[in-house]
PDB file of N, CA, C, O and CB in Angstrom:
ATOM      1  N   UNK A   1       4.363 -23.399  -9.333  1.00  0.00           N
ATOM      2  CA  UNK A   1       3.012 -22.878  -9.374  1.00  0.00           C
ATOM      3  C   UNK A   1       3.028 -21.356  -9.448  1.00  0.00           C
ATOM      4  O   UNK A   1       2.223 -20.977 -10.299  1.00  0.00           O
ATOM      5  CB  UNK A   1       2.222 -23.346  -8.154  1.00  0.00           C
ATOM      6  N   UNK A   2       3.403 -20.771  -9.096  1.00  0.00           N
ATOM      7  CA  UNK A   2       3.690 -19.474  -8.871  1.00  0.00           C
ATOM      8  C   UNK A   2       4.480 -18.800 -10.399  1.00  0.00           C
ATOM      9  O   UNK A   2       4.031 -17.875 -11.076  1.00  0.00           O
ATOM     10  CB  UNK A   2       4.670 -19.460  -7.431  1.00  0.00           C
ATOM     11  N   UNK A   3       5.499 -19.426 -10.604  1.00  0.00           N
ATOM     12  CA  UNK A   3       5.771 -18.971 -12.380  1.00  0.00           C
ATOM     13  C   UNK A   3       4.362 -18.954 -13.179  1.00  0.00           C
ATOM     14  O   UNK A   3       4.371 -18.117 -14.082  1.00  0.00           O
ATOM     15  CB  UNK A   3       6.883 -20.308 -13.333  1.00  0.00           C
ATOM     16  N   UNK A   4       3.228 -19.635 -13.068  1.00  0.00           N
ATOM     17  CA  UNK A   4       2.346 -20.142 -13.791  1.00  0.00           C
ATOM     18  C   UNK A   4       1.314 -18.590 -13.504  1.00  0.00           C
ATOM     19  O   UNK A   4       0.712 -18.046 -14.430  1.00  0.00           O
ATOM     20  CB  UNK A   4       1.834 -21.852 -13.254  1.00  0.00           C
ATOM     21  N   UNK A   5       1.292 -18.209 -12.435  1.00  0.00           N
ATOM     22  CA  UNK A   5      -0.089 -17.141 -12.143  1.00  0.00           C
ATOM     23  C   UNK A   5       0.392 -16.045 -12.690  1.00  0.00           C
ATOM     24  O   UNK A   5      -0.454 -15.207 -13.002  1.00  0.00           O
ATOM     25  CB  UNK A   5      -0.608 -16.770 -10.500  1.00  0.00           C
ATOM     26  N   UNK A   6       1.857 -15.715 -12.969  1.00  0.00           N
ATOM     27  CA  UNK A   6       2.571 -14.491 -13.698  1.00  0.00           C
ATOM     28  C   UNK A   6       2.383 -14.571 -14.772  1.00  0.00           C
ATOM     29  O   UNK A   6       2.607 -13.562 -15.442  1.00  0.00           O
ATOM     30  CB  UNK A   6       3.878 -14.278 -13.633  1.00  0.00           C
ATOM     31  N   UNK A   7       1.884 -15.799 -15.455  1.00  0.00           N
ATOM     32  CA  UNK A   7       1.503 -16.073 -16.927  1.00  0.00           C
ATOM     33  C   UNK A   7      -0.243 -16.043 -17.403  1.00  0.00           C
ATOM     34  O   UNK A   7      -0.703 -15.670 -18.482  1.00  0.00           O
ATOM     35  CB  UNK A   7       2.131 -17.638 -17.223  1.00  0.00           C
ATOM     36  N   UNK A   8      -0.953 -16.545 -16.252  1.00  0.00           N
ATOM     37  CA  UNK A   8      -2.001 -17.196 -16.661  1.00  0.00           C
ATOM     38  C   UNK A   8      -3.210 -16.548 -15.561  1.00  0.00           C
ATOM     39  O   UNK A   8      -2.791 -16.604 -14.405  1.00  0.00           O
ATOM     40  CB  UNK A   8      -1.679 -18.877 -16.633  1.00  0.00           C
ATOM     41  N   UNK A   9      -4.461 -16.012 -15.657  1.00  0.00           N
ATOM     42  CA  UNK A   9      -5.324 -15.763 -15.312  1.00  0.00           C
ATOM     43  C   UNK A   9      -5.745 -16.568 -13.956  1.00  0.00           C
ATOM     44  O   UNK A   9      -6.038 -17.755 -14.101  1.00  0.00           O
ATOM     45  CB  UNK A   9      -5.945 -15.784 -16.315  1.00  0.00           C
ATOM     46  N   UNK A  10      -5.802 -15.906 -12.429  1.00  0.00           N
ATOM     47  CA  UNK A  10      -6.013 -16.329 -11.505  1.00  0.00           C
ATOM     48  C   UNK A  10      -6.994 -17.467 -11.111  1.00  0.00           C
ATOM     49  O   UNK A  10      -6.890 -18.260 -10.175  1.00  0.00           O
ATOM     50  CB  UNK A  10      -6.118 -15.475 -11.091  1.00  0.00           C
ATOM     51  N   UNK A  11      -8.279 -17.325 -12.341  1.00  0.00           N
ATOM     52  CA  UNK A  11      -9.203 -18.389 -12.241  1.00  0.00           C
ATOM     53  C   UNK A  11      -8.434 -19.721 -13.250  1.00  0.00           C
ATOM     54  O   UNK A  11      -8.447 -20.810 -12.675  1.00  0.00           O
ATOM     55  CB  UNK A  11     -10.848 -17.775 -12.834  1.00  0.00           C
ATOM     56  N   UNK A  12      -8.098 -19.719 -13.983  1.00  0.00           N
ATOM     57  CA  UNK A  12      -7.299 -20.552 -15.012  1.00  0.00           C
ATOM     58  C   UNK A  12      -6.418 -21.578 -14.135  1.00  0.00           C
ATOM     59  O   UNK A  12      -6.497 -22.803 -14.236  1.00  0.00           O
ATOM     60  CB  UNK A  12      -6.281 -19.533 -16.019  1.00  0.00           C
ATOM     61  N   UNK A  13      -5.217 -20.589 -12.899  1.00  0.00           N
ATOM     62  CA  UNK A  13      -4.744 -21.379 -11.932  1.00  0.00           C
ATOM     63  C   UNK A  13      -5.622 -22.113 -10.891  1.00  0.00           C
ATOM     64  O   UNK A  13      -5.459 -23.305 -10.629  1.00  0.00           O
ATOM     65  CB  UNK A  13      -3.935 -20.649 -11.338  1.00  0.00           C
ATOM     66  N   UNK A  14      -6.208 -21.628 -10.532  1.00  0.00           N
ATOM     67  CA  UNK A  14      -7.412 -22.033  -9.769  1.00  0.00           C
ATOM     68  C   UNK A  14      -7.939 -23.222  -9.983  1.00  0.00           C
ATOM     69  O   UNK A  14      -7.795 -24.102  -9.135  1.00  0.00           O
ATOM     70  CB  UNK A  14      -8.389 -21.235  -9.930  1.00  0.00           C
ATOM     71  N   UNK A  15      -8.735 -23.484 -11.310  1.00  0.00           N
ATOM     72  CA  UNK A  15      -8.989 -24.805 -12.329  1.00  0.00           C
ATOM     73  C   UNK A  15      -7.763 -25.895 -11.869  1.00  0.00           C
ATOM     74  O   UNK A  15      -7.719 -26.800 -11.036  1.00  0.00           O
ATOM     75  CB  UNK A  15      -8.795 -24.306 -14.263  1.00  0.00           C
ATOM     76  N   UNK A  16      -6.565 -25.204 -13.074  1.00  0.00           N
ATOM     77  CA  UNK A  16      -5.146 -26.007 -12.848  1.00  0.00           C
ATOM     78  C   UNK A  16      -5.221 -27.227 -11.294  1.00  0.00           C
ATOM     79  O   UNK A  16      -5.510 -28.417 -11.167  1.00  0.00           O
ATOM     80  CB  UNK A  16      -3.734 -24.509 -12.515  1.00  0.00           C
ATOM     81  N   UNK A  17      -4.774 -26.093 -10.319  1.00  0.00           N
ATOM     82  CA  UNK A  17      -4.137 -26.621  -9.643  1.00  0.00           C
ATOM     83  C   UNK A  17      -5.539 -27.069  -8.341  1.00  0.00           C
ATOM     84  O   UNK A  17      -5.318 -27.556  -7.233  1.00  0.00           O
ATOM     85  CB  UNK A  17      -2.792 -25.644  -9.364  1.00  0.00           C
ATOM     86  N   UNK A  18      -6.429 -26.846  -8.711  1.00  0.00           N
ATOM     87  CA  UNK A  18      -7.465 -27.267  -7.627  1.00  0.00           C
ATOM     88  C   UNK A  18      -7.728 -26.359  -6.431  1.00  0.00           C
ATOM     89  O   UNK A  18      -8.426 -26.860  -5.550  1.00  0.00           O
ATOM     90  CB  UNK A  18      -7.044 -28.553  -7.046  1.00  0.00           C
ATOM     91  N   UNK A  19      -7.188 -24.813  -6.199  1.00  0.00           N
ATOM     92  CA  UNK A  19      -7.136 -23.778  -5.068  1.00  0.00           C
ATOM     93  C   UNK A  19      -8.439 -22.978  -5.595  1.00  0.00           C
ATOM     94  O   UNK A  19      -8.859 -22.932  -6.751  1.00  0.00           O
ATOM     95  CB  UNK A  19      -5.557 -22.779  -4.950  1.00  0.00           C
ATOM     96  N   UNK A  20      -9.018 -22.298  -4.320  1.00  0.00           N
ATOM     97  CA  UNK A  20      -9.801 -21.357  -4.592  1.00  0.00           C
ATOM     98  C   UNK A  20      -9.338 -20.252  -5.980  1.00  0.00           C
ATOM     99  O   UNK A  20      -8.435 -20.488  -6.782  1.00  0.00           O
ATOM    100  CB  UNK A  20      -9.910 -20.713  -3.239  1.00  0.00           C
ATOM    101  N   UNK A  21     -10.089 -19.228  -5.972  1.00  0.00           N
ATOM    102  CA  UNK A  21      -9.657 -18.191  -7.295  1.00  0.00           C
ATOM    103  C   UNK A  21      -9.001 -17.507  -6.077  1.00  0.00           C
ATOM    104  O   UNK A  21      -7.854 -17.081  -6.215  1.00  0.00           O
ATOM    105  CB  UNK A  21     -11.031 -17.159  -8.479  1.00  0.00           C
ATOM    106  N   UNK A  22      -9.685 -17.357  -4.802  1.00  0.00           N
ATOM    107  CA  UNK A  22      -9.067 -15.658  -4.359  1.00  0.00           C
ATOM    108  C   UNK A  22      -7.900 -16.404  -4.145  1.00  0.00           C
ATOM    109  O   UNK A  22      -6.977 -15.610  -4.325  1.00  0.00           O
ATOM    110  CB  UNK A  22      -9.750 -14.515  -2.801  1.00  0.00           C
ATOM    111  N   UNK A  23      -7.355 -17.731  -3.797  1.00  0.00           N
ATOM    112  CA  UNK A  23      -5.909 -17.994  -3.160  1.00  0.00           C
ATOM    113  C   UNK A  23      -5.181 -17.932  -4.471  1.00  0.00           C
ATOM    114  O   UNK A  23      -3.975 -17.698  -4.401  1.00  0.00           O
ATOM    115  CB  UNK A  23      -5.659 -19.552  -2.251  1.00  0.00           C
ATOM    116  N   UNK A  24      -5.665 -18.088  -5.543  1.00  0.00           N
ATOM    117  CA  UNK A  24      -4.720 -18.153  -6.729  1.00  0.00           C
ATOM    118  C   UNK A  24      -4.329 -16.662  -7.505  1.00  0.00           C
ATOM    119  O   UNK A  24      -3.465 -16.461  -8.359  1.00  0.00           O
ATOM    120  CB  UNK A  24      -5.455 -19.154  -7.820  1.00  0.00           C
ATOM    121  N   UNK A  25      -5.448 -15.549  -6.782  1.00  0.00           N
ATOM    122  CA  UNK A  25      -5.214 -14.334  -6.957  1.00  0.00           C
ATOM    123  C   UNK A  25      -4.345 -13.334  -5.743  1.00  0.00           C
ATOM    124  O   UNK A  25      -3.906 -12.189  -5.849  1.00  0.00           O
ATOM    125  CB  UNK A  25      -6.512 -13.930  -7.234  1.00  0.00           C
ATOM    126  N   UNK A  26      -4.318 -14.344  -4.528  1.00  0.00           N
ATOM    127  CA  UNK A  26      -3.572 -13.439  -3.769  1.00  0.00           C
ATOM    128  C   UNK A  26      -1.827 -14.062  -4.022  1.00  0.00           C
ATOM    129  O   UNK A  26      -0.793 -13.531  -3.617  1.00  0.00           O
ATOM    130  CB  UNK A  26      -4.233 -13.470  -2.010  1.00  0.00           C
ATOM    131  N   UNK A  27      -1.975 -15.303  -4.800  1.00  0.00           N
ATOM    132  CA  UNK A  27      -0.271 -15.652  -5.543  1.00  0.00           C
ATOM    133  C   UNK A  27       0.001 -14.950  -6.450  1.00  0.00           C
ATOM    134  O   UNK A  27       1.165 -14.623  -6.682  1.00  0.00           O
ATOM    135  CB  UNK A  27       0.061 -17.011  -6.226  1.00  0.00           C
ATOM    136  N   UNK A  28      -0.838 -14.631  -7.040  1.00  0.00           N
ATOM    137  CA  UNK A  28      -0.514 -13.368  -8.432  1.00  0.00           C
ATOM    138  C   UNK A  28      -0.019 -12.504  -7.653  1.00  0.00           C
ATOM    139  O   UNK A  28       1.206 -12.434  -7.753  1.00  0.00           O
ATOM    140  CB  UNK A  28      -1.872 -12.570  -9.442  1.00  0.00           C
ATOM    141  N   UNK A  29      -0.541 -11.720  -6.812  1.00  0.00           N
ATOM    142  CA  UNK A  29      -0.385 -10.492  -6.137  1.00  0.00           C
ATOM    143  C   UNK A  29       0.901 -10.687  -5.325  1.00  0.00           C
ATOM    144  O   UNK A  29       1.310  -9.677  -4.753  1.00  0.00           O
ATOM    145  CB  UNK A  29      -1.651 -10.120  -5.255  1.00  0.00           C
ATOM    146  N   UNK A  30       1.653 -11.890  -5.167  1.00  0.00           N
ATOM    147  CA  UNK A  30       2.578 -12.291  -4.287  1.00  0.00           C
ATOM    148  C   UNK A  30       4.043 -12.420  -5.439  1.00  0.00           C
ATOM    149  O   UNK A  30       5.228 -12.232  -5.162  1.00  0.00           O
ATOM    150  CB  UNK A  30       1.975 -13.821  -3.436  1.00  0.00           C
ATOM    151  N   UNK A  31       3.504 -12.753  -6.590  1.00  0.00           N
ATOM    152  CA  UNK A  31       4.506 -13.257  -7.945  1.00  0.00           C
ATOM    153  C   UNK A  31       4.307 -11.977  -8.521  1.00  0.00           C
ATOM    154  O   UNK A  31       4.648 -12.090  -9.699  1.00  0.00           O
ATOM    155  CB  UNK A  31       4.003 -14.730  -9.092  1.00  0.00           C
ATOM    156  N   UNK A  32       3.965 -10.923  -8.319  1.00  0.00           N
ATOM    157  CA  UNK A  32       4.101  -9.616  -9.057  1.00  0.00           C
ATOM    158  C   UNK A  32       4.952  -9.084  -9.037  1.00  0.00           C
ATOM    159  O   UNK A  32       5.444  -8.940  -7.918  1.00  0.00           O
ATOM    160  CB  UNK A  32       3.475  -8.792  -8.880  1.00  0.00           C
ATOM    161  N   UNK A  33       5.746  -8.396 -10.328  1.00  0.00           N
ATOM    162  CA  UNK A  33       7.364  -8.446 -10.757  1.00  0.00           C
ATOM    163  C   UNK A  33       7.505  -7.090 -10.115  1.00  0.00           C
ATOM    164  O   UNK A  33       8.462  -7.084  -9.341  1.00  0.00           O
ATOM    165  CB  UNK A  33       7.886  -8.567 -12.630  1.00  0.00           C
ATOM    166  N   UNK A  34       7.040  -6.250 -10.162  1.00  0.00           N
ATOM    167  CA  UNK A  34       6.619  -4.836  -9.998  1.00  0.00           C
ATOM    168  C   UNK A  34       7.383  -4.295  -8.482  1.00  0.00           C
ATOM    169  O   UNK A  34       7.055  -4.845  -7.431  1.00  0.00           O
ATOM    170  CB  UNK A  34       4.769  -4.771  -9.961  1.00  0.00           C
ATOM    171  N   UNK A  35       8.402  -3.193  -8.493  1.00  0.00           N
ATOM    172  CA  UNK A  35       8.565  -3.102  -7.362  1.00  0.00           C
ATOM    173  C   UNK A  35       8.087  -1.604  -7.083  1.00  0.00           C
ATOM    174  O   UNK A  35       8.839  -0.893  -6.416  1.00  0.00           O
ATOM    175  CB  UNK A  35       9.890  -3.519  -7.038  1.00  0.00           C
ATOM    176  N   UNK A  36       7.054  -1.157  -7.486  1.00  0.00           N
ATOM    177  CA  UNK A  36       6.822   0.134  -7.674  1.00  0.00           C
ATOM    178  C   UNK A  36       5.654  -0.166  -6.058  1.00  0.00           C
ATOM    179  O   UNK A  36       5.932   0.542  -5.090  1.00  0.00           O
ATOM    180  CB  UNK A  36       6.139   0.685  -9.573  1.00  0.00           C
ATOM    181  N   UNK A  37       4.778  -0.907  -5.941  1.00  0.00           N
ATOM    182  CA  UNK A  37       4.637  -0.982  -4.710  1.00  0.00           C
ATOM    183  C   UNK A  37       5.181  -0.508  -3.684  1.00  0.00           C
ATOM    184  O   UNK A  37       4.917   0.453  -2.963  1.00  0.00           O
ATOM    185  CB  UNK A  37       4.646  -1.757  -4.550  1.00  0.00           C
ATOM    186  N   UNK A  38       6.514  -1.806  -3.689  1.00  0.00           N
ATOM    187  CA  UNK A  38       7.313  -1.486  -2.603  1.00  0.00           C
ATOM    188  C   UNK A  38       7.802  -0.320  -2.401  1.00  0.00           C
ATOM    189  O   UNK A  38       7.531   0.256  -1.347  1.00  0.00           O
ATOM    190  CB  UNK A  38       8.204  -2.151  -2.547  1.00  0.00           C
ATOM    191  N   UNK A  39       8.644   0.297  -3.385  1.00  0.00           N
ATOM    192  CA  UNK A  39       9.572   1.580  -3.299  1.00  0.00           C
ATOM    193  C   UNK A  39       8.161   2.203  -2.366  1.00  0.00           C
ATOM    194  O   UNK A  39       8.312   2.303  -1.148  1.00  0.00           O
ATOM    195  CB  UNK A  39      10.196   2.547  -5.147  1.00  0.00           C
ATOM    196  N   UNK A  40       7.036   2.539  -2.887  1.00  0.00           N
ATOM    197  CA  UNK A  40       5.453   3.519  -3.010  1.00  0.00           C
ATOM    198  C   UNK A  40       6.364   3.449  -1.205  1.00  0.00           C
ATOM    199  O   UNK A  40       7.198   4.187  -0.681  1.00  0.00           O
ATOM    200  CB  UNK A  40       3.035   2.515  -3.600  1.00  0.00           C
ATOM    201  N   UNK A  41       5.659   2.184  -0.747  1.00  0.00           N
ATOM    202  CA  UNK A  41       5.262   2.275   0.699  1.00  0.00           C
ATOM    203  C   UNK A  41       6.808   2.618   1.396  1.00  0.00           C
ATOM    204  O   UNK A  41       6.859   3.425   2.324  1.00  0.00           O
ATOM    205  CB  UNK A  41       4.453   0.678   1.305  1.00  0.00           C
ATOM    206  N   UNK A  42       8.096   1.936   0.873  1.00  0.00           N
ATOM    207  CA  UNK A  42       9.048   2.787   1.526  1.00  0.00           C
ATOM    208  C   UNK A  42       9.442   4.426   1.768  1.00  0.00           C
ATOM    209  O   UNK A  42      10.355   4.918   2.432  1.00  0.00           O
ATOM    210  CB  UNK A  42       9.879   2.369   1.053  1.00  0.00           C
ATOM    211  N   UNK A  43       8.421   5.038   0.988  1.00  0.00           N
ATOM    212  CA  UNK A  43       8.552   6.622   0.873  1.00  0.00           C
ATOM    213  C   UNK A  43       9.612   7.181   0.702  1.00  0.00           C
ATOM    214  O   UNK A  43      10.503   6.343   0.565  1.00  0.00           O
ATOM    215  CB  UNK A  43       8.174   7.277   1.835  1.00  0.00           C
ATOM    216  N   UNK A  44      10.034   8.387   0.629  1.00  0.00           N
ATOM    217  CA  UNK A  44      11.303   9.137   0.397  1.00  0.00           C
ATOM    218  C   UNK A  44      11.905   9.162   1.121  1.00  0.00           C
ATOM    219  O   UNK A  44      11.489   9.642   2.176  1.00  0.00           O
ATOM    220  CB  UNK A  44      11.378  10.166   0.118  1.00  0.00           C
ATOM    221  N   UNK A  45      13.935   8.429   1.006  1.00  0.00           N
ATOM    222  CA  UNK A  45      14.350   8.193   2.256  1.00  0.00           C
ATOM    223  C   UNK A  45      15.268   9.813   2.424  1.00  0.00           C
ATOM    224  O   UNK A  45      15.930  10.064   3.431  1.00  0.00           O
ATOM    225  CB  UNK A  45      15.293   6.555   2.357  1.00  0.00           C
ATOM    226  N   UNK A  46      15.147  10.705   1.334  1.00  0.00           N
ATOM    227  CA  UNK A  46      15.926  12.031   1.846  1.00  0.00           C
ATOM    228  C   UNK A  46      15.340  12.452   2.910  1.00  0.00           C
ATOM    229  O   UNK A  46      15.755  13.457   3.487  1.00  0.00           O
ATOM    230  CB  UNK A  46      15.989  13.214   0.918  1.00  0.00           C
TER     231      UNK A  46
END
């Protein structure tokens, strides 16, 4: 399920699999490839 929200529009999964939109948008936000977040909040370790 989660390969699927990296592909496909949060309401689209939603439909799919029978979950609310916001739960199928906070899996997007969970399946996001992106580690620019993370690094963000680890800050500068010099």
């Amino acid at each position: 399920m989660i390969a699927n929200v990296t592909h496909l529009d949060a309401v689209v999964v939603s439909d799919l699999f029978g979950i609310a939109p916001k739960t199928a948008h906070k899996w997007a936000q969970y399946a996001d490839t992106s580690w620019a977040a993370y690094l963000a909040a680890q800050g500068n370790p010099q």
